[in-house]
C-alpha positions in Angstrom: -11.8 9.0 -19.7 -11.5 11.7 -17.1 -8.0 13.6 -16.4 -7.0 11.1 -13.4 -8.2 8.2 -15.5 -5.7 8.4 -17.7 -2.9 10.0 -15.4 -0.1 7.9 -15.2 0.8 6.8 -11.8 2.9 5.4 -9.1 1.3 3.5 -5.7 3.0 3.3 -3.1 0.9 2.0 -0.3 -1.1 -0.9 -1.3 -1.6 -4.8 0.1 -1.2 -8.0 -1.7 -4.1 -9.7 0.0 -5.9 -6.4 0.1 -6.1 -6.0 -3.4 -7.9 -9.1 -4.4 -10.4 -7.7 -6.2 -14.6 -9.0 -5.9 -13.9 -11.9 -8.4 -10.7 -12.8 -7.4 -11.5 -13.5 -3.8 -15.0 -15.0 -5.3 -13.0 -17.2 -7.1 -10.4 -18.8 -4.4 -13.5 -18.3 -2.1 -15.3 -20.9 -4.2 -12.1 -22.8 -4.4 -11.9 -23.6 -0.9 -15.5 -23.7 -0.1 -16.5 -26.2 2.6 -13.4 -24.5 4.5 -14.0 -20.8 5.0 -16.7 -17.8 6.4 -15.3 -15.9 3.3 -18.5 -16.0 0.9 -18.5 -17.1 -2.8 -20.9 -14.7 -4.2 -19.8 -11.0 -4.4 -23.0 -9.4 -3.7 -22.2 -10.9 -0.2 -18.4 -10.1 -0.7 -19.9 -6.5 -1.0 -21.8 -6.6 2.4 -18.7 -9.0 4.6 -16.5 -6.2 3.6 -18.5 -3.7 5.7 -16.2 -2.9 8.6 -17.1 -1.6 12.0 -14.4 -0.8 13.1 -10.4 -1.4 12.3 -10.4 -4.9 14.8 -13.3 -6.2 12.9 -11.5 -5.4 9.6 -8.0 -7.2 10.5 -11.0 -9.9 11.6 -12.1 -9.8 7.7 -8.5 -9.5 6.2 -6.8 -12.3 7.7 -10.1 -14.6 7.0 -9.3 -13.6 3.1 -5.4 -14.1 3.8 -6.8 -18.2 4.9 -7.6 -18.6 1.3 -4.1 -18.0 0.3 -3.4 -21.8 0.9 -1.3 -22.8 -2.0 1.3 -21.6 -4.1 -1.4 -21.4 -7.2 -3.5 -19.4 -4.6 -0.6 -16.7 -4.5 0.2 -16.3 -7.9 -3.7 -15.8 -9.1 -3.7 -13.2 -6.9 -0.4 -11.5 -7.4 -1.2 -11.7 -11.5 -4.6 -10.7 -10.8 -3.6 -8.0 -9.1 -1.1 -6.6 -11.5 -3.8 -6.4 -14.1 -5.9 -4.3 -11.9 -3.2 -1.7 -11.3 -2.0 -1.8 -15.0 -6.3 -0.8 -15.8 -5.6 2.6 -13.8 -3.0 3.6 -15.7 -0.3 2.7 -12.8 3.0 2.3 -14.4 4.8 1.7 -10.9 3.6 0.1 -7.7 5.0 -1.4 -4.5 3.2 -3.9 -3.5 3.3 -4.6 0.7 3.2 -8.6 1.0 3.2 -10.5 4.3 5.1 -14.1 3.6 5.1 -15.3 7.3 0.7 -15.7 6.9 1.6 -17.9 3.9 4.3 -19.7 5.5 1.9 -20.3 8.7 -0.6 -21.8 6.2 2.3 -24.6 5.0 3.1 -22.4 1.7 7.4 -22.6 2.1 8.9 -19.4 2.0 10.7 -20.8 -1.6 7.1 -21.6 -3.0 6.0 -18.2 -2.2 8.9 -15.6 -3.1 8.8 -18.1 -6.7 5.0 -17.7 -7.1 5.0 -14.0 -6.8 8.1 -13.4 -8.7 7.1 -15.6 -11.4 3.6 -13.7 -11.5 5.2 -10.2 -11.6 7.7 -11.5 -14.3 4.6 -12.7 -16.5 2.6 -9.3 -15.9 6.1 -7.1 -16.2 6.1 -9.2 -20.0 2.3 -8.6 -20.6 1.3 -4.9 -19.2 2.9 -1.5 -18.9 3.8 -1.9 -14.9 6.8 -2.1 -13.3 5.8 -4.2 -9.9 8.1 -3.9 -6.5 7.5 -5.7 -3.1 7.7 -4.8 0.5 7.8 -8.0 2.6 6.0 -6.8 5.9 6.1 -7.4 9.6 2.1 -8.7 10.4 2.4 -7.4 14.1 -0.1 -9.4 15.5 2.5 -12.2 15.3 5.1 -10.3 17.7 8.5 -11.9 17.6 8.1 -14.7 15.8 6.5 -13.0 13.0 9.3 -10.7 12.7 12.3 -13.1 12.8 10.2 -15.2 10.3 9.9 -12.1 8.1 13.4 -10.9 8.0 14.6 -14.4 7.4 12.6 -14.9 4.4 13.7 -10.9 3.3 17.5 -12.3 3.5 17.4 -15.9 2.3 15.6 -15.5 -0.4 16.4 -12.1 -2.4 13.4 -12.1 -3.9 14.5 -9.7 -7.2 11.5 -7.5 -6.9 12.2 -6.6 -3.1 12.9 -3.4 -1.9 11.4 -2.2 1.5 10.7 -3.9 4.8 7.3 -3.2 6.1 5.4 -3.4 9.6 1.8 -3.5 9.5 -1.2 -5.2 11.3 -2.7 -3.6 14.4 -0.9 -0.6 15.8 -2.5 -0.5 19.7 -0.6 -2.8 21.6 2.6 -3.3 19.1 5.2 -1.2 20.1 7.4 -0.3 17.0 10.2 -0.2 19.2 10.9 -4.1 19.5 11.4 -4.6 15.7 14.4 -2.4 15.7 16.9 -5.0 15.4 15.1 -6.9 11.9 14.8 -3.0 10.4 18.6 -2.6 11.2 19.7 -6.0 9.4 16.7 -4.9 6.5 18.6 -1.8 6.0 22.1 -3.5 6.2 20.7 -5.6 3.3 20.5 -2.7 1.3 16.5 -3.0 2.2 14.0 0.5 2.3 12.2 1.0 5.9 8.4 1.9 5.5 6.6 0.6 8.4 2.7 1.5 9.1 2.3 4.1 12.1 0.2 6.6 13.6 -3.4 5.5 11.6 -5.6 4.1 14.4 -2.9 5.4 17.1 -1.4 8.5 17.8 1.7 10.8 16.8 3.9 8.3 19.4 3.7 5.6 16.7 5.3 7.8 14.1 7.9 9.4 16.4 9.4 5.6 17.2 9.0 4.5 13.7 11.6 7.1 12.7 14.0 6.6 16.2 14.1 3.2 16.2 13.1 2.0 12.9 14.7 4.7 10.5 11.5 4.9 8.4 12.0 6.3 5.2 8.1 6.7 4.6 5.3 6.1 7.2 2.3 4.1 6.2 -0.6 6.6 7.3 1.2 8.5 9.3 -2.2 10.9 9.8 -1.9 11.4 13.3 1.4 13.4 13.0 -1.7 16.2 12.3 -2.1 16.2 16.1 1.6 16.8 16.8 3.2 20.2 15.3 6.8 19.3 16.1 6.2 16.1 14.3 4.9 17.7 11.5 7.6 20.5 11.3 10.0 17.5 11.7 8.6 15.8 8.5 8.3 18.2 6.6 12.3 19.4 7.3 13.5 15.7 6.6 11.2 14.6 3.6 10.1 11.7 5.1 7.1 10.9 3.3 3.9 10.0 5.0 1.7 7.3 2.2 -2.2 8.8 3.0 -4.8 6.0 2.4 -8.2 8.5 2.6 -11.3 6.3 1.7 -9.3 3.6 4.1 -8.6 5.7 7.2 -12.4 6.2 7.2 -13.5 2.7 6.2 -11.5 1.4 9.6 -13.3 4.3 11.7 -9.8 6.2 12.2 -10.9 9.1 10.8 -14.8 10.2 11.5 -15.6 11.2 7.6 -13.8 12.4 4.6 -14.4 16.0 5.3 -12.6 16.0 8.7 -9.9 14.0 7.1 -6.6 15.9 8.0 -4.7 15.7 4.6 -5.3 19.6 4.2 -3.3 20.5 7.2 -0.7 17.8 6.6 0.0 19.5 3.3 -0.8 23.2 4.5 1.9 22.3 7.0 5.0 21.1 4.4 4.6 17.7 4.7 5.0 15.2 1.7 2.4 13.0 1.2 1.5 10.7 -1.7 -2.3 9.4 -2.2 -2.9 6.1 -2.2 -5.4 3.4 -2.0 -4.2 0.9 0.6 -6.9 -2.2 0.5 -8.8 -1.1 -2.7 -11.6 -3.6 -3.2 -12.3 -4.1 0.9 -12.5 -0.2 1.0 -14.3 0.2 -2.3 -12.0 2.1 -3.9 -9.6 2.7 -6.4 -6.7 4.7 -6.8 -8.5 6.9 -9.1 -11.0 7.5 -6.7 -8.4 8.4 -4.1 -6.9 11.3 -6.4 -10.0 12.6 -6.7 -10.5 12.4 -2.7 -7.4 14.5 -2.8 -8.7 16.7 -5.3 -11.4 17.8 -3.3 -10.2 18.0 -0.2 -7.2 19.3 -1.2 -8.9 22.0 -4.1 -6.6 21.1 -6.9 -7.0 21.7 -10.4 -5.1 19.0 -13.0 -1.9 20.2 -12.9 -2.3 20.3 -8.7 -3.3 16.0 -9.0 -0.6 15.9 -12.1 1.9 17.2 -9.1 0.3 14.6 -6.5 1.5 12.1 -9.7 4.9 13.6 -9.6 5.6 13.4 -6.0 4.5 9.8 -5.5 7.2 9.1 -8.6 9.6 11.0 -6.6 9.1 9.4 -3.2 9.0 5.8 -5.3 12.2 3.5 -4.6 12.3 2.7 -8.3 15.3 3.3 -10.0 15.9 6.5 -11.2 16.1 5.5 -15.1 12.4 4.8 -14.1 11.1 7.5 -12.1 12.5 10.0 -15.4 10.4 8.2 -17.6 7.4 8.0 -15.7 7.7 11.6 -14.9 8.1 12.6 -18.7 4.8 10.7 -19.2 3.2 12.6 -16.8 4.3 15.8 -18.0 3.2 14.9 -21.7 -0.2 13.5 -20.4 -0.6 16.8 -18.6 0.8 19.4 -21.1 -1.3 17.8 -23.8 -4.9 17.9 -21.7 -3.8 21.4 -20.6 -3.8 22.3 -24.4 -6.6 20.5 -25.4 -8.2 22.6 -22.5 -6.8 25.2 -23.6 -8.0 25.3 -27.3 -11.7 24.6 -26.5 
């Protein structure tokens, strides 16, 4: 197993629906077939998950979000899900779920919150993983998938929530009119982490932090075009959640190599790699450390650190973050020996 492999680890910025993997969304695929473009057969998966551009790939996502139709349908994939995280040696990971496209599809926000609890409670019991939601805005759906949204945050106190999200398409969205469900989120003792400036510019980011007091930005890569912005993050701590392999998959970013992480972190800002919609992008979170590591020129302890600070920027409780840390620094000290003594 290489270093990373068997890193211990923390995600921070990764989708429910996006994380299906191959033979999960095979599977639900062929559960509903008769009744959805989404193929069966993953060599096909493979080649409908080739995106375009980021339009054509909200397109694909919400066509794989249709085959969440039932209650069964959610926990498969949240258990599913957990396993796959748990194979990378992720002890902690928020997961960013959007309840108002179950709801849509006649799944009652009761149903849903139980699915996905009782799924994380079955994988907490079975795996080494430690699973947290973010119930997000889709902002596609305006208004009415906002009040939806908060509603379902509030009512239900789900026990693994703790952030409220905003994510969909960013053109055309304006952050500014979801201020008043962020404020009751945060009243409720809620995290903000809404997605910004990834297929839009700095703007985004700068209103996600006026008017939605984001703690962490999803993305957040076009703060690289903005030095104020930058020098503000990087004062504040607020901690942008960089998705590589993704921002180039959507066509935000031309290629890896003119990916801006480098001046984001030349510049003080704290970032934490992640691997947004894994299995659409082709990725895992492994792969996305070693992205990092190369674009970034890290040895192990440098990725160990990239470990550390996605811990740190976690909103896990703090008993957990200590251990998790302690792992990392025991994984690391003892390859740095073994290193070492060859």
């Amino acid at each position: 197993m290489t270093f990373v492999g068997g890193l211990p680890k923390a995600e921070l910025h990764v989708h429910h629906v996006g994380s299906a993997s191959i033979r999960t969304v095979a599977e639900l695929a062929a559960r509903h077939e008769g009744s959805t473009s989404v193929p069966s057969d993953p060599d096909e998966l493979a080649r409908y998950f080739d995106f375009t551009d980021f339009g054509h790939f909200i397109e694909v996502y919400l066509s794989v979000v249709d085959l969440l139709r039932t209650p069964e349908d959610i926990w498969t994939l949240t258990h599913d899900v957990a396993h796959d995280l748990a194979a990378q040696n992720v002890r902690y990971a928020e997961l960013t779920l959007t309840p108002y496209t179950s709801i849509r599809a006649g799944i009652a926000a009761e149903a849903f919150c139980e699915a996905v609890e009782d799924a994380r409670r079955t994988a907490e019991a079975e795996l080494d993983l430690t699973l947290r939601w973010c119930f997000d805005i889709p902002g596609e759906f305006g208004l009415e998938g906002a009040d939806a949204t908060i509603d379902v945050a509030l009512s239900q106190q789900s026990d693994g929530l703790v952030s409220f999200g905003l994510g969909g398409p960013e053109a055309g969205v304006p952050r500014r009119q979801f201020a008043p469900h962020f404020a009751q989120a945060h009243a409720a003792g809620l995290h903000s982490v809404p997605h910004a400036g990834e297929s839009t510019g700095p703007e985004t980011i700068w209103d996600s932090l006026r008017h939605l007091g984001a703690e962490r930005i999803g993305h957040g890569i076009a703060a690289a075009q903005d030095e104020k912005l930058m020098e503000y993050l990087a004062a504040t701590g607020v901690v942008l959640e960089v998705c590589p392999t993704s921002n180039v998959r959507t066509k935000s970013v031309p290629s890896l190599a003119e990916h801006p992480l480098p001046e984001l972190v030349e510049a003080g800002v704290t970032v934490t790699i992640n691997s947004d919609d894994p299995p659409m992008f082709d990725t895992t979170l492994g792969q996305e450390y070693e992205v990092a590591r190369e674009l970034l020129g890290l040895d192990d302890d440098g990725v160990a650190e990239l470990a550390r600070t996605a811990v740190r920027s976690s909103f896990a409780d703090e008993s957990l973050k200590t251990a998790i840390l302690a792992e990392i620094d025991v994984y690391a000290g003892a390859s740095s020996s073994a290193s070492t003594s060859a």
